[in-house]
C-alpha positions in Angstrom: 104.9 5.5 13.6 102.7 5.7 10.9 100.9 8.4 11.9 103.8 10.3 13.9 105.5 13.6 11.9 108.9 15.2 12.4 108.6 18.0 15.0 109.7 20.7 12.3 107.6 19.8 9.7 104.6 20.0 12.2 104.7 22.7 13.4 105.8 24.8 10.2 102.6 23.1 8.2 100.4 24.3 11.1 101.7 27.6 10.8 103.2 27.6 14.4 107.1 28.5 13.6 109.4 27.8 10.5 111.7 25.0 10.4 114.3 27.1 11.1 113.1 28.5 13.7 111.3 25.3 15.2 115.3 23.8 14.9 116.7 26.9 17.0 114.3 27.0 19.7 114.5 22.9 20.0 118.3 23.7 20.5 117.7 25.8 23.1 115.6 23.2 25.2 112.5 25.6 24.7 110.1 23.0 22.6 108.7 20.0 25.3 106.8 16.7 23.5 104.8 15.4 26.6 106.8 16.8 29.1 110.6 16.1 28.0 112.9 18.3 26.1 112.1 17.7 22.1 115.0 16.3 19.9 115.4 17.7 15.8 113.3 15.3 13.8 111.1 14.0 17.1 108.1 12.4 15.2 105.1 13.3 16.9 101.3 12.5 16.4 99.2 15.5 16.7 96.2 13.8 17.7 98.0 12.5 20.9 101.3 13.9 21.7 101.0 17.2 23.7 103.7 19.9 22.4 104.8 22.8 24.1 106.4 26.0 23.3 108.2 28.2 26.7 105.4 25.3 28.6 103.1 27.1 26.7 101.2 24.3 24.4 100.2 24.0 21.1 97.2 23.2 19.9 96.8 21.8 16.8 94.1 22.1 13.7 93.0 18.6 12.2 91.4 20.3 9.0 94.3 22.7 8.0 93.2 25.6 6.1 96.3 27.2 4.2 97.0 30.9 3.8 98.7 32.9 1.7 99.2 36.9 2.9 100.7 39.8 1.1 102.7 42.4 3.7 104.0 45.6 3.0 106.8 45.7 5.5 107.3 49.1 6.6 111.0 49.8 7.2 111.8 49.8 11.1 110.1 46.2 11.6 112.4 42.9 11.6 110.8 39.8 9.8 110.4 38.0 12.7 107.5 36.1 14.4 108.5 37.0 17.9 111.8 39.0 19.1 113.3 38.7 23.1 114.8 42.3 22.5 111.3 43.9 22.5 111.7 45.2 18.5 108.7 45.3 16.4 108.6 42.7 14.5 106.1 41.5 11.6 103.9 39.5 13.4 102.8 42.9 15.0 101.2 43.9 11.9 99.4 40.9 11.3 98.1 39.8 14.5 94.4 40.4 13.9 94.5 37.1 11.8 92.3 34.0 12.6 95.2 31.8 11.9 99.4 31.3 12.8 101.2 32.3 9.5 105.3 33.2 9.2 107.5 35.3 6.7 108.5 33.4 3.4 112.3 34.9 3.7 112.9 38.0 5.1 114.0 41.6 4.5 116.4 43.7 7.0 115.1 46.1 9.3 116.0 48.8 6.9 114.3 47.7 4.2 110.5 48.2 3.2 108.4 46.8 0.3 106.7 42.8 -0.6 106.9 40.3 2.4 104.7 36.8 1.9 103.3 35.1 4.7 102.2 31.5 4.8 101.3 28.6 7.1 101.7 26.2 3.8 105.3 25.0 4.9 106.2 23.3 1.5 105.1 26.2 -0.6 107.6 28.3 1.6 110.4 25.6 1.1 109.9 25.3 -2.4 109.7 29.8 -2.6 112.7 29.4 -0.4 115.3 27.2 -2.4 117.8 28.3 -3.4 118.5 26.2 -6.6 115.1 27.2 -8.0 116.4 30.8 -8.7 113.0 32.9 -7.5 113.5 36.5 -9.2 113.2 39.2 -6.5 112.8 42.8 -7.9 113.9 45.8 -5.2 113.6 49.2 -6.1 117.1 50.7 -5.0 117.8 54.7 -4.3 121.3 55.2 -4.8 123.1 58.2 -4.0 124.8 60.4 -5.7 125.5 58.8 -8.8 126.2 55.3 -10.5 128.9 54.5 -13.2 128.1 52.4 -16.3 131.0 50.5 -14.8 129.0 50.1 -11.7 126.1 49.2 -13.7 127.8 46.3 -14.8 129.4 45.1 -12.2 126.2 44.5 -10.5 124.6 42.7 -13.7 127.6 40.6 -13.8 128.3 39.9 -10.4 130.3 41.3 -7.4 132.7 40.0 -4.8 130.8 40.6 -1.3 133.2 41.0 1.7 133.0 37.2 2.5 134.3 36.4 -1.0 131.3 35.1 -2.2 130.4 36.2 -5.9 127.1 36.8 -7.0 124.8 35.2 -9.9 124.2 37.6 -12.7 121.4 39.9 -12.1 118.8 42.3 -14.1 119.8 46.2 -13.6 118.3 48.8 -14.9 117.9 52.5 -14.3 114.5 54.0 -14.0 115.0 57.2 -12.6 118.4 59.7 -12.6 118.2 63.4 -10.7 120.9 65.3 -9.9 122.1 63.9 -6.2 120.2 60.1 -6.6 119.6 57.2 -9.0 116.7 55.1 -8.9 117.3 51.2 -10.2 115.4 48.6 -10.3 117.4 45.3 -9.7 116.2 41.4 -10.0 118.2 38.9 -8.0 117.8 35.0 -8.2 119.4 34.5 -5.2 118.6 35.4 -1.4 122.1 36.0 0.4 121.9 37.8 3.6 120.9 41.6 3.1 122.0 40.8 -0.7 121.6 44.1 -1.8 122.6 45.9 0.3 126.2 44.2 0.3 126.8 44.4 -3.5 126.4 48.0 -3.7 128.6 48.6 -0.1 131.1 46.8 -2.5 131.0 49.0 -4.9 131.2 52.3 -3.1 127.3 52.6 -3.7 125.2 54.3 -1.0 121.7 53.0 -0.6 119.5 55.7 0.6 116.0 53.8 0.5 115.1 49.9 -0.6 111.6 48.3 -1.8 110.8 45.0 -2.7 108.5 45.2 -5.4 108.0 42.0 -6.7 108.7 38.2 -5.9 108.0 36.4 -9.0 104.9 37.4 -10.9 103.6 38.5 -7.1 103.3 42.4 -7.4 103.0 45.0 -4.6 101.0 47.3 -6.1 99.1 50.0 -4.2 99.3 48.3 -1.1 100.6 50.8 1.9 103.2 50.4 4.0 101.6 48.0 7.5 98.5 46.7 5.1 98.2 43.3 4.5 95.5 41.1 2.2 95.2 37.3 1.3 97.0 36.6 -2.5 94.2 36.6 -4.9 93.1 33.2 -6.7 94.6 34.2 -10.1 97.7 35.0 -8.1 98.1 32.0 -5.9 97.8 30.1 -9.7 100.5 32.6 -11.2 103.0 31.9 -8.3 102.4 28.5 -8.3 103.0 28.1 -12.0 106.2 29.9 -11.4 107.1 27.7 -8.5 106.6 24.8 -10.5 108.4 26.2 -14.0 111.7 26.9 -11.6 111.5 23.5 -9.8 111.0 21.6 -12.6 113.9 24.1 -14.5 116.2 23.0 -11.6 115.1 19.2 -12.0 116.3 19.0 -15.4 119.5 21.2 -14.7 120.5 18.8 -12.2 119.9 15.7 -14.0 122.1 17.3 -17.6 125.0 17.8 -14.5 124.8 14.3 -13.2 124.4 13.0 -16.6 127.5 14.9 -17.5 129.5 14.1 -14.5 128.8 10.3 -15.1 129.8 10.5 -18.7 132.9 12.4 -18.0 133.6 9.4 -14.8 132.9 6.7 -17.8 135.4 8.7 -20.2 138.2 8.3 -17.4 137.3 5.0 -16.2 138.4 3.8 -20.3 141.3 5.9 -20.8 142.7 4.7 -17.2 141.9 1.0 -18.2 143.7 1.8 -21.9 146.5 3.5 -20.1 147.0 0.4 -18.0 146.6 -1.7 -21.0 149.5 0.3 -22.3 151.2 0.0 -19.7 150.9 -3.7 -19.3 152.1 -4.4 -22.7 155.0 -2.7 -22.3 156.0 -4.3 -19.1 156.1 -7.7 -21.3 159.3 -9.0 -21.3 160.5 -9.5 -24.9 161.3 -13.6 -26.2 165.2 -13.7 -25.8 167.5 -13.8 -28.4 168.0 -16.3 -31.0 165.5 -18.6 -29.6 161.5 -19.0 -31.0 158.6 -18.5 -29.0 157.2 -21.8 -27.3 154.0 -23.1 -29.2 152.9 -26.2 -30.4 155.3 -28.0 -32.7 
């Protein structure tokens, strides 16, 4: 067993599918280790077990080589490796590369702009958690107009249609013409179509979204279906990012269990001095005229 590595994690380091998407398609009965249907968390040993895909199999790179590619989505394409409705789908516009890579995240069909793609599974699950708070910037058309009560609202937080209530976010507006506003808005957060939904709630109309930037990583000049490895200095600036918001959520976890223990240790003493209390009181008082027993 030493050797052997859950399913999941396999195939997302090699590049193959996500874990999410390794999870589904095991679900389905669609992933085989050596003939028989595949179970979430099977440990497997690349160097003997045979993996399959639709009985298609996977083959499997000793030396791993990770990479780290900048797409600008186009709108019209869903973030998707594959898709059994026939839609274009990402891995369309990057299929000239020498090696499997999938989308960090994802934006809706709709939307347009930064899309990473990586066959480095723990940099994408470290990108991707949630408590580490990764800034996303979107460049939002709004039409016609936005309020300055609007304006706060989405700083502050809205109530999306399934009652959930978003973190605070950076708004501000970099463009105004009579008919559209232009914002630019950072979220720290990556609920479904985010954006989108905030602004529905607010009677907003979103005529065009763009991811600009995830983290320090920028877009740039980069045209809509291009796509280029991240740079050296850039790989170091999203890393040191990575690291600052893990090691940020490290410590903001440990104050909250610190706090919830001293606030269990608080109640655990006034319970026992309530009891105490209540003991003392339940002691029957010496009767009348007569001294309490003791030595003599």
């Amino acid at each position: 067993m030493e050797n052997k590595v859950r399913i999941q994690k396999v195939l997302s380091d090699q590049g193959v599918l996500s874990r999410r998407r390794a999870e589904q398609l095991i679900g389905e009965g669609r992933i085989t280790v050596n003939g028989r249907p595949a179970q979430p968390g099977h440990p497997i040993d690349i160097r003997s077990d045979i993996v399959a895909i639709d009985g298609e199999r996977v083959y499997f790179s000793k030396r791993k080589t990770s990479s780290y590619i900048m797409l600008h989505k186009p709108r019209g394409y869903i973030t998707t490796m594959s898709d059994d409705r026939g839609r274009r789908c990402v891995a369309d516009l990057v299929a000239g590369l020498p090696v499997h890579v999938y989308p960090v995240g994802r934006l809706d069909k709709d939307s347009e702009g930064l899309l990473l793609l990586t066959n480095d599974g723990n940099f994408a699950n470290t990108l991707m958690h949630p408590g580490n708070r990764i800034g996303k910037t979107y460049r939002v058309t709004i039409r016609p107009d936005v309020s300055e009560k609007q304006l706060i609202q989405l700083s502050t937080g809205v109530k999306l249609d399934d009652g959930y209530v978003t973190q605070p976010a950076q708004v501000h507006v970099v463009d105004k013409a009579e008919g559209r506003v232009v914002l630019l808005i950072t979220i720290f957060e990556g609920k479904n179509r985010q954006i989108r939904r905030m602004c529905e709630a607010l009677g907003l109309e979103v005529a065009r979204l763009k991811r600009t930037n995830i983290g320090p990583i920028k877009l740039g000049m980069l045209q809509p279906g291009e796509y280029r490895e991240l740079t050296p200095a850039e790989l170091t600036a999203i890393r040191g990012y990575i690291n600052k918001a893990s090691n940020r959520r490290v410590n903001e976890e440990g104050e909250k269990a610190a706090a919830q223990r001293r606030e269990r240790e608080q109640a655990g003493r006034a319970a026992a001095k309530s009891a105490g209390k209540r003991q003392r009181e339940k002691k029957p008082a010496a009767p009348a005229g007569r001294k309490p027993l003791g030595r003599r």
